[in-house]
mmCIF file as Biopython writes it, N, C-alpha, C and O atoms, coordinates in Angstrom:
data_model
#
loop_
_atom_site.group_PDB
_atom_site.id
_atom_site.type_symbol
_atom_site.label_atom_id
_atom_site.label_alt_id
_atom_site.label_comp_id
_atom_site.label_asym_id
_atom_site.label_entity_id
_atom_site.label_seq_id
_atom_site.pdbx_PDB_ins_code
_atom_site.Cartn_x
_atom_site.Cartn_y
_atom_site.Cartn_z
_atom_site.occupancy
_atom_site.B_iso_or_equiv
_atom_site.auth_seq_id
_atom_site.auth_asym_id
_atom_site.pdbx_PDB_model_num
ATOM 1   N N  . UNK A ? 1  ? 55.712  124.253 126.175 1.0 0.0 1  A 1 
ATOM 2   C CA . UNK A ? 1  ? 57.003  123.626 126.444 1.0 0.0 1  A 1 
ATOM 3   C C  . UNK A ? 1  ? 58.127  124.643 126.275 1.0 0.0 1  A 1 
ATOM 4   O O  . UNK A ? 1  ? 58.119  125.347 125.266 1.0 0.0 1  A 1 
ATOM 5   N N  . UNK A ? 2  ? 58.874  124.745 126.979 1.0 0.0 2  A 1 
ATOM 6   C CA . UNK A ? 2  ? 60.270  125.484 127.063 1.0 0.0 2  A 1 
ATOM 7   C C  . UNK A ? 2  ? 61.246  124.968 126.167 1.0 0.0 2  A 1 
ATOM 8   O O  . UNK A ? 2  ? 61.912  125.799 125.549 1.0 0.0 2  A 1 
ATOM 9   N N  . UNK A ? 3  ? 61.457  123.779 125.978 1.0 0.0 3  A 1 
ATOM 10  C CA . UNK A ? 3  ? 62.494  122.952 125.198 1.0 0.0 3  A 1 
ATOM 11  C C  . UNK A ? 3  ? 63.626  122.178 126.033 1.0 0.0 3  A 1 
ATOM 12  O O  . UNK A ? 3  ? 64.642  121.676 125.552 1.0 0.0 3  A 1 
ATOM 13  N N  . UNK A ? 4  ? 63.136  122.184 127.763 1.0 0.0 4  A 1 
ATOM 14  C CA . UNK A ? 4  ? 63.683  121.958 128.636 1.0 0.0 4  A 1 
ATOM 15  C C  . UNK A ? 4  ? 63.788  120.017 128.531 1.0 0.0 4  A 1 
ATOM 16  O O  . UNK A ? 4  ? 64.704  119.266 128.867 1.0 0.0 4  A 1 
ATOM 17  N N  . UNK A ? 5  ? 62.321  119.700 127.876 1.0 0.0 5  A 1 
ATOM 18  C CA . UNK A ? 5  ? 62.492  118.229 128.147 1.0 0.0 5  A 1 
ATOM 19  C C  . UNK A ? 5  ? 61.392  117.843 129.366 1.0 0.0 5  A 1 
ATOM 20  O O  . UNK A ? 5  ? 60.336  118.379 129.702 1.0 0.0 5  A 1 
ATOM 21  N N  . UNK A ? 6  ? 62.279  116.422 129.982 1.0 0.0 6  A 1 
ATOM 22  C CA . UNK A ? 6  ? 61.982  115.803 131.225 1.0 0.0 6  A 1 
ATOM 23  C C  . UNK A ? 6  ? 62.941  116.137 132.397 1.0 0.0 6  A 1 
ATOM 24  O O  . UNK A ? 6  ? 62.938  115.760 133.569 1.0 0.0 6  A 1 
ATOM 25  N N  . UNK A ? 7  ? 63.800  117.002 131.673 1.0 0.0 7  A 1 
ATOM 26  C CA . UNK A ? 7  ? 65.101  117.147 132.505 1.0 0.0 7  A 1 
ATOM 27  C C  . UNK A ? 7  ? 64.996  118.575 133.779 1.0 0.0 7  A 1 
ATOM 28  O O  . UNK A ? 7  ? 65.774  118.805 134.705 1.0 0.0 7  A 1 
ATOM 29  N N  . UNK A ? 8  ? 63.775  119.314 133.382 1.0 0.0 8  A 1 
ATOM 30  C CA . UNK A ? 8  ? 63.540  120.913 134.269 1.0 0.0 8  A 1 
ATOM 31  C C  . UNK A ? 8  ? 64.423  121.796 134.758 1.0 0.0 8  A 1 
ATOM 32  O O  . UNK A ? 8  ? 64.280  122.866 134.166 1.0 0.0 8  A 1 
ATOM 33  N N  . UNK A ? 9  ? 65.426  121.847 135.716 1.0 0.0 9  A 1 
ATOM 34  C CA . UNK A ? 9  ? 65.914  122.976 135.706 1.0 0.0 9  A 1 
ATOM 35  C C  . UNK A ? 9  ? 67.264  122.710 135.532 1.0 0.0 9  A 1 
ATOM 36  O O  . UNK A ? 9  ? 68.099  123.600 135.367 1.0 0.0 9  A 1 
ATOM 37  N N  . UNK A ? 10 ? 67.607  121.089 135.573 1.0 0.0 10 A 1 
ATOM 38  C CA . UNK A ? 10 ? 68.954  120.794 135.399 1.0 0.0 10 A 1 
ATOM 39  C C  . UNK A ? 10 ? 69.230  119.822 136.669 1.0 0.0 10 A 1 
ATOM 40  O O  . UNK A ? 10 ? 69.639  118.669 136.531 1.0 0.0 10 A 1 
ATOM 41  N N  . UNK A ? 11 ? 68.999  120.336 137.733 1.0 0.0 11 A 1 
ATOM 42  C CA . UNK A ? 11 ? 69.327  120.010 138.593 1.0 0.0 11 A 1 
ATOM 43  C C  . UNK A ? 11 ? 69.249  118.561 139.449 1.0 0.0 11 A 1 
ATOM 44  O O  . UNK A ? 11 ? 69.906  118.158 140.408 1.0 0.0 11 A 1 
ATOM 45  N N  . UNK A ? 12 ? 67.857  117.792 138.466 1.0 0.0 12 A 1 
ATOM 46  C CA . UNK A ? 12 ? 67.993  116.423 138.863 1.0 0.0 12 A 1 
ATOM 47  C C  . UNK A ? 12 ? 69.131  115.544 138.446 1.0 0.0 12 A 1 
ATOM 48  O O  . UNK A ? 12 ? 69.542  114.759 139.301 1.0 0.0 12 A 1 
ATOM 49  N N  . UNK A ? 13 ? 69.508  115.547 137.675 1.0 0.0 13 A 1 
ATOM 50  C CA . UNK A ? 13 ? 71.653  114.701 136.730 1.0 0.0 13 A 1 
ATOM 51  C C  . UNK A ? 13 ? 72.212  114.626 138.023 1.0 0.0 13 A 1 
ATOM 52  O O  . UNK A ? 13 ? 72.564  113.545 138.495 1.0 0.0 13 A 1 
ATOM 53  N N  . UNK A ? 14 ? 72.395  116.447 139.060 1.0 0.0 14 A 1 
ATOM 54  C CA . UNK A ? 14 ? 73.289  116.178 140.170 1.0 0.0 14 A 1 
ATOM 55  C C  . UNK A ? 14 ? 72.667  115.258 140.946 1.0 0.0 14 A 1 
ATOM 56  O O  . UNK A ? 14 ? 73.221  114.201 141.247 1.0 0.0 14 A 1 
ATOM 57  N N  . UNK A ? 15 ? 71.691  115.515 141.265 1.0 0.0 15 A 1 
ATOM 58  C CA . UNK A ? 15 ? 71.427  114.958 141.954 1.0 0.0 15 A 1 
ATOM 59  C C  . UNK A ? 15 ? 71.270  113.610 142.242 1.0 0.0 15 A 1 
ATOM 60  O O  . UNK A ? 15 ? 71.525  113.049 143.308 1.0 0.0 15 A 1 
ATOM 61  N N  . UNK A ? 16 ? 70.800  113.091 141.141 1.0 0.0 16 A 1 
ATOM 62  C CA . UNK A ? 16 ? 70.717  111.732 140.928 1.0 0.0 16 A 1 
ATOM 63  C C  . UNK A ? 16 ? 72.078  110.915 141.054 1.0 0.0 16 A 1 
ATOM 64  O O  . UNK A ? 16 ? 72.095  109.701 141.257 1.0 0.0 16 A 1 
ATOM 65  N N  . UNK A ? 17 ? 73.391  111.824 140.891 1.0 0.0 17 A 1 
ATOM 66  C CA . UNK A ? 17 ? 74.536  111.681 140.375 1.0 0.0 17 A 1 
ATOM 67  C C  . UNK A ? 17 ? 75.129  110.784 142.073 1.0 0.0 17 A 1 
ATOM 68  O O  . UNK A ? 17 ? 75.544  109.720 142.532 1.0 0.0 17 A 1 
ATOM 69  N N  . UNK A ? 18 ? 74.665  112.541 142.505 1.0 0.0 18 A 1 
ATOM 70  C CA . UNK A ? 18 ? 74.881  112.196 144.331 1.0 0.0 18 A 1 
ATOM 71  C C  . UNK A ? 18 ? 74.020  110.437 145.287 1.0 0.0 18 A 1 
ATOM 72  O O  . UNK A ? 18 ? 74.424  109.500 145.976 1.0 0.0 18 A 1 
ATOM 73  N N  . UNK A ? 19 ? 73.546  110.613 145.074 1.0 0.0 19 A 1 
ATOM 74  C CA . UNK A ? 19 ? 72.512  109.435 145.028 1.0 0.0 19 A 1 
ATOM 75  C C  . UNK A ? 19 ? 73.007  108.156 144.656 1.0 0.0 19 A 1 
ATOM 76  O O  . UNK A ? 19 ? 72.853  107.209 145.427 1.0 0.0 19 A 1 
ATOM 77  N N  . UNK A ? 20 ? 73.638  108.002 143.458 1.0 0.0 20 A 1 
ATOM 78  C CA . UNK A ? 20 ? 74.718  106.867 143.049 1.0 0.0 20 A 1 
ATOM 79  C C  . UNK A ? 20 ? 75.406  106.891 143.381 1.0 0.0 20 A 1 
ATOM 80  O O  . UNK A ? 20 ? 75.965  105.795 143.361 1.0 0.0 20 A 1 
ATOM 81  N N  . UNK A ? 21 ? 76.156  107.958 144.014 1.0 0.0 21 A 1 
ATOM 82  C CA . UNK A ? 21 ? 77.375  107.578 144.772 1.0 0.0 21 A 1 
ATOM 83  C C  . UNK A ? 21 ? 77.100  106.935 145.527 1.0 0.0 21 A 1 
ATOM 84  O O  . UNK A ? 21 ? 77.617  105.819 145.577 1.0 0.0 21 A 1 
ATOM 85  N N  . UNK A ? 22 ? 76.019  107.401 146.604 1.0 0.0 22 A 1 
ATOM 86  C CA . UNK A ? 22 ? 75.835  107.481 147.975 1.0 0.0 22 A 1 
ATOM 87  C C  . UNK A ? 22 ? 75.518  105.864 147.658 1.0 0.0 22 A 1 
ATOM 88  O O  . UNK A ? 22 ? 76.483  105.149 147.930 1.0 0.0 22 A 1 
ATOM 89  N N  . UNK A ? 23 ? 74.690  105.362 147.288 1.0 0.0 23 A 1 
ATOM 90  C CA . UNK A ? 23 ? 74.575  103.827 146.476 1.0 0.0 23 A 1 
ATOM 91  C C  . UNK A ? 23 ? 75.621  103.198 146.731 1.0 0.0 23 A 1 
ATOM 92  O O  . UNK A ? 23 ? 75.834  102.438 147.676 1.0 0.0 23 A 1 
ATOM 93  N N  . UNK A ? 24 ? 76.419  103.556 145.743 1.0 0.0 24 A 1 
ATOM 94  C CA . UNK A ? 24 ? 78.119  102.991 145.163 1.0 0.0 24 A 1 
ATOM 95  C C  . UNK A ? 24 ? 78.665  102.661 146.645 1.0 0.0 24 A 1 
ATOM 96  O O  . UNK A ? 24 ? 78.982  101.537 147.032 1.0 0.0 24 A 1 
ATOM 97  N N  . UNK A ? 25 ? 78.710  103.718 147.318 1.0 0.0 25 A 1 
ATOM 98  C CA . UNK A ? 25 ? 79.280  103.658 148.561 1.0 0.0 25 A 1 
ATOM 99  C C  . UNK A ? 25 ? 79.188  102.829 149.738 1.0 0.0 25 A 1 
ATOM 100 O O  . UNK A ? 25 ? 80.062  102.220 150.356 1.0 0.0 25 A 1 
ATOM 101 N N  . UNK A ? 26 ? 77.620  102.961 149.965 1.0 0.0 26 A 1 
ATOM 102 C CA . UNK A ? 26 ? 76.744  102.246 150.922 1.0 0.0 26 A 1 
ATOM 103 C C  . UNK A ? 26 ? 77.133  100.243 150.342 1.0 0.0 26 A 1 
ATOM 104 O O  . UNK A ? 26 ? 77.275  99.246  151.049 1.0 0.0 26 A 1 
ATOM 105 N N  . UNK A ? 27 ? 77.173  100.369 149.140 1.0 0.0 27 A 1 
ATOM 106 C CA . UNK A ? 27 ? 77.573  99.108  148.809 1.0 0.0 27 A 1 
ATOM 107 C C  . UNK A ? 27 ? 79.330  98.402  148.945 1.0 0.0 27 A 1 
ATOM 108 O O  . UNK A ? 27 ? 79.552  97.274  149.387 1.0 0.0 27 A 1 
ATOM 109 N N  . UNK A ? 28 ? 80.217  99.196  148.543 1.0 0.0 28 A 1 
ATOM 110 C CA . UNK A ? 28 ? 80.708  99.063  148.955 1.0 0.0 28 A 1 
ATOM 111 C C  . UNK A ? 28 ? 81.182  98.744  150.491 1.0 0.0 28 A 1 
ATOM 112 O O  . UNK A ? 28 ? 81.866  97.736  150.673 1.0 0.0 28 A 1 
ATOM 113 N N  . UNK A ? 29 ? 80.824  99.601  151.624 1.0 0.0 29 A 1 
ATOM 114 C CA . UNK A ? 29 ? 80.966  99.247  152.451 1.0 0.0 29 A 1 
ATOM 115 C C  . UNK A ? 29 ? 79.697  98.155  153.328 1.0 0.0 29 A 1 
ATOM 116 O O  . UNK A ? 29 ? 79.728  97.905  154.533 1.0 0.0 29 A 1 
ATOM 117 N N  . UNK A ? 30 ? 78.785  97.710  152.462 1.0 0.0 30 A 1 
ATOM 118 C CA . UNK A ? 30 ? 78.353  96.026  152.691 1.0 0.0 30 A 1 
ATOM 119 C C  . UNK A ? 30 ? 79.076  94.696  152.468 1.0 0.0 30 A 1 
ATOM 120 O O  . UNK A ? 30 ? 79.119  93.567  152.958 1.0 0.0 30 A 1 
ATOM 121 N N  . UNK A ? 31 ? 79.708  95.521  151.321 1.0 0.0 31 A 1 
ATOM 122 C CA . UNK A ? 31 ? 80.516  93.793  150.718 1.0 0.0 31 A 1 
ATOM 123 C C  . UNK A ? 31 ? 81.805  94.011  151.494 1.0 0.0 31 A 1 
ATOM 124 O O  . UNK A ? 31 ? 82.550  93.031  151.508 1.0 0.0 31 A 1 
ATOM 125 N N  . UNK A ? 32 ? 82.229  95.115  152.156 1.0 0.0 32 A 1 
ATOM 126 C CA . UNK A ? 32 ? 83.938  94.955  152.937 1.0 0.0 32 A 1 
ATOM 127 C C  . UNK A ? 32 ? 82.958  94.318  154.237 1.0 0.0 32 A 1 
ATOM 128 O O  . UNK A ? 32 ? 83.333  93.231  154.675 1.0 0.0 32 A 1 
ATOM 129 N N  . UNK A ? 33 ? 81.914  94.848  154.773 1.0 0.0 33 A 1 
ATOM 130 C CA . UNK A ? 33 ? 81.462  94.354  156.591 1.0 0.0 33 A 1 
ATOM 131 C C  . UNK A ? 33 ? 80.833  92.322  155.781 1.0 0.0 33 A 1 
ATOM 132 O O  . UNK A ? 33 ? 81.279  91.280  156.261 1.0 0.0 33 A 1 
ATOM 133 N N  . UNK A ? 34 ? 80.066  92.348  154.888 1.0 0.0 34 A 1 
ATOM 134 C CA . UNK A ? 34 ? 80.195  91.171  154.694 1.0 0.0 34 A 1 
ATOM 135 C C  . UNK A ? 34 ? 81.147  90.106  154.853 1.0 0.0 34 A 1 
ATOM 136 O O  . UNK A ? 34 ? 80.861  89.013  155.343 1.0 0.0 34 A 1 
ATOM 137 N N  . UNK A ? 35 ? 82.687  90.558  154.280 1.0 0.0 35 A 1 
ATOM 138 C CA . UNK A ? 35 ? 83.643  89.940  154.082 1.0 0.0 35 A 1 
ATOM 139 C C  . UNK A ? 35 ? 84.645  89.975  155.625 1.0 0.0 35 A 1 
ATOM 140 O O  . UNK A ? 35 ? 85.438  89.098  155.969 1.0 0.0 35 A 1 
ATOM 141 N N  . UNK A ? 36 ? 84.373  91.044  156.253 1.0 0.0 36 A 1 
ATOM 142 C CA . UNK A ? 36 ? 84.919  90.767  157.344 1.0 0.0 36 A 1 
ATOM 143 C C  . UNK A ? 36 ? 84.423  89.977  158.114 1.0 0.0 36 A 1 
ATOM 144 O O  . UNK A ? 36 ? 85.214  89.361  158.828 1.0 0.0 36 A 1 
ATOM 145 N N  . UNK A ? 37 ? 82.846  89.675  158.272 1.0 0.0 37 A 1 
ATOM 146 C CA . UNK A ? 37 ? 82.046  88.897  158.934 1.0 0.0 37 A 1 
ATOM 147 C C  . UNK A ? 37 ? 82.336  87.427  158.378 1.0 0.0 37 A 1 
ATOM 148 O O  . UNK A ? 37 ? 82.423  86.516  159.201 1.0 0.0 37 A 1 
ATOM 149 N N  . UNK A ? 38 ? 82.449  87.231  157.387 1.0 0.0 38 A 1 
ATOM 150 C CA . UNK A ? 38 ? 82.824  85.813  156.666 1.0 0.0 38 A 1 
ATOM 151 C C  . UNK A ? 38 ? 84.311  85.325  157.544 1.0 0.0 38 A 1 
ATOM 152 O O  . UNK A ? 38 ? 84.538  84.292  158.173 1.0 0.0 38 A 1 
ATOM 153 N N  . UNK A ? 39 ? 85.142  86.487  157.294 1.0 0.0 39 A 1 
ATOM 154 C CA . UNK A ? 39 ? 86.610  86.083  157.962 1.0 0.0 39 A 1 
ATOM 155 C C  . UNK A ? 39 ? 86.462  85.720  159.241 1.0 0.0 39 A 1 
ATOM 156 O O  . UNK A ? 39 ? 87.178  84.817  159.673 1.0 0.0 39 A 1 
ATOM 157 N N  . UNK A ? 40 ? 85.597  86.293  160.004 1.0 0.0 40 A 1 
ATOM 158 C CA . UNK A ? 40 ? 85.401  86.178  161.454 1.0 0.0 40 A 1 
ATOM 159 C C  . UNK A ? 40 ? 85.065  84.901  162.017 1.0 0.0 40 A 1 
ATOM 160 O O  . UNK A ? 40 ? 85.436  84.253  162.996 1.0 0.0 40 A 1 
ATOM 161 N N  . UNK A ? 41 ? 83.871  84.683  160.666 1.0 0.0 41 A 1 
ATOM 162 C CA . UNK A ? 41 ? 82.986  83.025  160.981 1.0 0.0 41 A 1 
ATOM 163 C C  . UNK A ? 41 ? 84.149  82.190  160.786 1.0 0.0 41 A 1 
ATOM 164 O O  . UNK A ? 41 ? 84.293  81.337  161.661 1.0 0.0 41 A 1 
ATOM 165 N N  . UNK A ? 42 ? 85.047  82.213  159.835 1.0 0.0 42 A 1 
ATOM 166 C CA . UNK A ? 42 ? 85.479  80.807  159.176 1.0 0.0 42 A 1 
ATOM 167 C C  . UNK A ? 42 ? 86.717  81.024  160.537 1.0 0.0 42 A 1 
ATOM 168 O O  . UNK A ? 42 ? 86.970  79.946  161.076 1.0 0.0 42 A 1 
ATOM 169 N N  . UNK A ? 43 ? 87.329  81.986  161.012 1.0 0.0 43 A 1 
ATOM 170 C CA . UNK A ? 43 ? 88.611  82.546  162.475 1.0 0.0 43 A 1 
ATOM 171 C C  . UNK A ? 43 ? 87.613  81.777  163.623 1.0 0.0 43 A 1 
ATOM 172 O O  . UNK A ? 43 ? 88.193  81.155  164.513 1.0 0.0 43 A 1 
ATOM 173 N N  . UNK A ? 44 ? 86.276  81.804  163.620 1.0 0.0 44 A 1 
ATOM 174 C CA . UNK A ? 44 ? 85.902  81.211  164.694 1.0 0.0 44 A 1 
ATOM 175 C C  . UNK A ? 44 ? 85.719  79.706  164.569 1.0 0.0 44 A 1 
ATOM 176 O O  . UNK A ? 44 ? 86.091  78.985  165.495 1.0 0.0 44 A 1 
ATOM 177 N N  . UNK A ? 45 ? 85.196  79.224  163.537 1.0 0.0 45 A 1 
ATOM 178 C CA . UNK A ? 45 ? 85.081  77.791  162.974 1.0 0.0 45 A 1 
ATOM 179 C C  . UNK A ? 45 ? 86.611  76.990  163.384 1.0 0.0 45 A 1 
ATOM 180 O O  . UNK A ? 45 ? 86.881  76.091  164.181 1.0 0.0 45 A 1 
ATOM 181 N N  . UNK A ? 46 ? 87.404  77.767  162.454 1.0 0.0 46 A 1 
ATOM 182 C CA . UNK A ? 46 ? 89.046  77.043  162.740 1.0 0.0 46 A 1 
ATOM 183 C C  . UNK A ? 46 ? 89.540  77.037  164.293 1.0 0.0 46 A 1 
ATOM 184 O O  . UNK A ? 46 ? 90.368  76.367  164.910 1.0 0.0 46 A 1 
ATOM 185 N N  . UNK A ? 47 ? 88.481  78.289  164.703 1.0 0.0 47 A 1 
ATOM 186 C CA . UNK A ? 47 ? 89.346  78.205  166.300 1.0 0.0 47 A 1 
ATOM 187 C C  . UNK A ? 47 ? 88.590  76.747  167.008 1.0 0.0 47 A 1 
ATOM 188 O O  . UNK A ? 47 ? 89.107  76.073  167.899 1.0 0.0 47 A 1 
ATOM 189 N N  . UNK A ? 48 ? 87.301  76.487  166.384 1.0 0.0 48 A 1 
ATOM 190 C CA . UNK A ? 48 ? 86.409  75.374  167.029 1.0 0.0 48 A 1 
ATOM 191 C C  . UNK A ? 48 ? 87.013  74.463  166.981 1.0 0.0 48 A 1 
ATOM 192 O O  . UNK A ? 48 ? 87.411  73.942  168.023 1.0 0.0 48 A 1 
ATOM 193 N N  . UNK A ? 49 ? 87.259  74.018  165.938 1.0 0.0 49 A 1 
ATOM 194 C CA . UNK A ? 49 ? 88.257  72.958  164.801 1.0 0.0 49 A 1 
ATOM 195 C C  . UNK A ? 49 ? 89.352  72.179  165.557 1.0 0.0 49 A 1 
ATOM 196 O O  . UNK A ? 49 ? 89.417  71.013  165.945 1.0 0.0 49 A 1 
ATOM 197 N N  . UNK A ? 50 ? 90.347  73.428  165.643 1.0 0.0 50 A 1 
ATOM 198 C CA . UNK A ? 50 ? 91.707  73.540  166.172 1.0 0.0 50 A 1 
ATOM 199 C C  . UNK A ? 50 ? 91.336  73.080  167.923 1.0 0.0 50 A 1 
ATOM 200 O O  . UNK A ? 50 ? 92.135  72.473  168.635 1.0 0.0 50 A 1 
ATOM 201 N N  . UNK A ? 51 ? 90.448  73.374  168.203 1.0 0.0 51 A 1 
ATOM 202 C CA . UNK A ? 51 ? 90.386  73.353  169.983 1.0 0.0 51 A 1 
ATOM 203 C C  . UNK A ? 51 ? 89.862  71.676  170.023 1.0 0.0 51 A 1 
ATOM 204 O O  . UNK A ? 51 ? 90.262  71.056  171.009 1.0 0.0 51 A 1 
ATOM 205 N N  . UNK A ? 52 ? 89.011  70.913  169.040 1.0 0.0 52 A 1 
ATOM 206 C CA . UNK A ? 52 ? 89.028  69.815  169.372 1.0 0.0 52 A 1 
ATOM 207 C C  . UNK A ? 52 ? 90.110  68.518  169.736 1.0 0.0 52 A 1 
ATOM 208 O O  . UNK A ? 52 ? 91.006  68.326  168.913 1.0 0.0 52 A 1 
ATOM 209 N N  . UNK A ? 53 ? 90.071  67.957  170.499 1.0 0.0 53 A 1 
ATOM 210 C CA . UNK A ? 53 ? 91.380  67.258  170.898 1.0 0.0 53 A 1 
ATOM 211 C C  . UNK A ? 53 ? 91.920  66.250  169.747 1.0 0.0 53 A 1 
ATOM 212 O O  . UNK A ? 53 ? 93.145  66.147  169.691 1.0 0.0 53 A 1 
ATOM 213 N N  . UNK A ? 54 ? 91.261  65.599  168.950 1.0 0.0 54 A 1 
ATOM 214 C CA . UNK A ? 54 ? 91.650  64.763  168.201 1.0 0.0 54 A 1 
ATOM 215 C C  . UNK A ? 54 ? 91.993  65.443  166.763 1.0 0.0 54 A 1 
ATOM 216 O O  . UNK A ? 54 ? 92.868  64.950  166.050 1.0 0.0 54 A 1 
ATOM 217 N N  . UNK A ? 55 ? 91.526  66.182  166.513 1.0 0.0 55 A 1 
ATOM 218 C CA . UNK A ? 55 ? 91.959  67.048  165.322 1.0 0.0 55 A 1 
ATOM 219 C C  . UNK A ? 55 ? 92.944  67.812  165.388 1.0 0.0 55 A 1 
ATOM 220 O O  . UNK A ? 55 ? 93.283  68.416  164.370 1.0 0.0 55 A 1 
ATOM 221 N N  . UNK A ? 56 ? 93.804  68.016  166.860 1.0 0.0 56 A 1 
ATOM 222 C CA . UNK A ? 56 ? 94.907  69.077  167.297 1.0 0.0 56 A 1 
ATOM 223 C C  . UNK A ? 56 ? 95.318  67.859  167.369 1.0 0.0 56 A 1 
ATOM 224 O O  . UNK A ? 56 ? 96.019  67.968  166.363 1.0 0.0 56 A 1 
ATOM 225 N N  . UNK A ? 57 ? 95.558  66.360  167.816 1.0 0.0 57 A 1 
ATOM 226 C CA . UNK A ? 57 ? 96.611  65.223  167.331 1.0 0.0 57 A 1 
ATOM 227 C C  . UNK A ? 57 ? 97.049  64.836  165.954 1.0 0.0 57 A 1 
ATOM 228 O O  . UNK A ? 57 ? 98.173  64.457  165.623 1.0 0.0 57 A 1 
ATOM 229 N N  . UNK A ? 58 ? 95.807  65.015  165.072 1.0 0.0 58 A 1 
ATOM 230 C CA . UNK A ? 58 ? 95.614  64.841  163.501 1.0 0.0 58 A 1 
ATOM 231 C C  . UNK A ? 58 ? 96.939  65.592  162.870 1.0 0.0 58 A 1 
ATOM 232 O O  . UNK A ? 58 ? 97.772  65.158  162.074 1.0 0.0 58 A 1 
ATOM 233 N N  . UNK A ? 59 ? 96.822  66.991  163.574 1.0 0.0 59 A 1 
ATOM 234 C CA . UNK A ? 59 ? 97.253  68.188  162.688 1.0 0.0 59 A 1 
ATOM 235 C C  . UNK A ? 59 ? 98.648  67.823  163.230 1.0 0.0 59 A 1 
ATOM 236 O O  . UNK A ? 59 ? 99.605  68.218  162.564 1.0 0.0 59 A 1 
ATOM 237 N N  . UNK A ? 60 ? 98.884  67.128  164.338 1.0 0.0 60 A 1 
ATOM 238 C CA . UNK A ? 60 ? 100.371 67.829  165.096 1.0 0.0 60 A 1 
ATOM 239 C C  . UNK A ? 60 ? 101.295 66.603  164.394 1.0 0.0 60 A 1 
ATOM 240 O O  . UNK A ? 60 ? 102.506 66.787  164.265 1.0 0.0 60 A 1 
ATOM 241 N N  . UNK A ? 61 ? 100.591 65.184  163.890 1.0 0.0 61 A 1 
ATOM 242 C CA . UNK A ? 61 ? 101.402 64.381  163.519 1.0 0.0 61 A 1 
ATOM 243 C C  . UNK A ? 61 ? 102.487 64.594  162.539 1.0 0.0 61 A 1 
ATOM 244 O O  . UNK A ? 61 ? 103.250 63.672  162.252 1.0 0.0 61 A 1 
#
């Protein structure tokens, strides 16, 4: 044994480091395309909503 550990030349920390970002990141930009996709559904729902004739009398009273 060197006294190095499990750790060897050092170089796995960066790496691993990079890796969580890349994680961090990739997640992040799931939960913003999630949330835009949510906005989209509920923009298309209301547009359904809104286009029915008796519910555009409901709303206008």
């Amino acid at each position: 044994m060197d006294g190095q550990g499990l750790r060897g030349s050092g170089e796995a920390p960066k790496t691993v480091s990079r890796v969580d970002l890349l994680l961090v990141a990739a997640a992040v930009i799931a939960i913003i395309c999630a949330n835009v996709g949510v906005v989209r559904a509920l923009d298309v729902a209301l547009d359904a909503v809104h286009d029915q004739p008796a519910v555009t009398t409901a709303l206008n009273r």
